[in-house]
N, C-alpha and C positions, 0 to 999 in steps of 0.2 A: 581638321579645318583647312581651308583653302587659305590663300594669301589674295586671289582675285575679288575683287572690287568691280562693282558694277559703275558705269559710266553715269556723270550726271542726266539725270531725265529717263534714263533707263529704267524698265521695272524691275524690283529685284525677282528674283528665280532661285530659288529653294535647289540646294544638294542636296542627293541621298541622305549624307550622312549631318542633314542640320532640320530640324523640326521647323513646319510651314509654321509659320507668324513670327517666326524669332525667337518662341517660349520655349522651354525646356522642355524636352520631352520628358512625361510623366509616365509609367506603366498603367496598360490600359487596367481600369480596377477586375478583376476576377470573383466572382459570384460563387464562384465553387470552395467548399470547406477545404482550410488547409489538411495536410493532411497530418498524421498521427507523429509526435514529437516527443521524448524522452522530459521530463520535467526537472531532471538534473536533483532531484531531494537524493539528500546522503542519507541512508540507512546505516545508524550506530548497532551493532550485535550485540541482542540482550546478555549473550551467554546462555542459553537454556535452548538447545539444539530446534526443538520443537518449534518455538518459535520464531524464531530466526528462519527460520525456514518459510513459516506462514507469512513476514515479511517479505521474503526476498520474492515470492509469488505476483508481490506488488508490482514487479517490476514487467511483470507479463503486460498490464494497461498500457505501459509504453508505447507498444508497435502496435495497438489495437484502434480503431476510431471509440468515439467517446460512447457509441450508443452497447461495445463492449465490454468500455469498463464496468459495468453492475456485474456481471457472473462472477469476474475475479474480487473486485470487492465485496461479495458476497459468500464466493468461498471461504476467503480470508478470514473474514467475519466468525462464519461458520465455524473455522479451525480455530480461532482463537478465544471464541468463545467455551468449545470443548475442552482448550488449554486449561483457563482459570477454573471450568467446573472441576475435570483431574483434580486440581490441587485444592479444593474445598471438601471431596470427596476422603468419609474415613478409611481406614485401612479395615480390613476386614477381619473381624475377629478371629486369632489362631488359638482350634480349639485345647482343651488340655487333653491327656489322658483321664480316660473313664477312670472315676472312684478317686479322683481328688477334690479337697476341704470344698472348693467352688460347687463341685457336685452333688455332693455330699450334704449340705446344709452346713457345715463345720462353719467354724468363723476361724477369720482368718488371721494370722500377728497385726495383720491394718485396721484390724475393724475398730472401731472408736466406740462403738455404742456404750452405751453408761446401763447394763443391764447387770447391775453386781446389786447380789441380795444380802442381807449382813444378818 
């Protein structure tokens, strides 16, 4: 700011550094998208490496514009869906040695059946 004063009857005359009419200058508005911004969510660690991993992927959308986050959300997706089928998935039957009671027809000390003749 200046400390100059314009003389009675004078018209005022705008400085550089003062916006014409008196108002504050405002930034002119910009039409173009801002650009890509971190969203600051904290990721808690499940403990279970796998996943934790498929989370922290999330954080690739960060530095991307918005029309890339669908591939990383959808990787995501993808791996952590594979996550929970893994653990609904049975373990695979370990077979025995040929010629045991299972093989055999034999019954077994578990069997319960009530097949007793008197």
């Amino acid at each position: 700011m200046s400390d100059w004063t314009p003389e009675a009857g004078t018209p005022h005359v705008s400085t550089p550094d003062e916006p014409v009419g008196g108002e504050p200058a405002a930034a002119a508005p910009s039409f173009e998208p801002a650009g890509p911004a971190p969203l600051g969510v904290v990721r808690t660690p499940t403990g279970h490496a796998a996943v934790d991993a498929r989370l922290e992927r999330l954080a690739d959308a960060d530095h991307l514009p918005a029309d890339g986050h669908i591939e990383v959300y959808e990787d995501v997706h993808r791996g952590l869906r594979a996550e929970l089928t893994s653990l609904d998935a049975r373990p695979a039957a370990v077979p025995g040695p040929p010629g045991t009671a299972a093989a055999s027809g034999a019954r077994s000390a578990y069997d319960n059946t009530h097949d007793h003749r008197s």
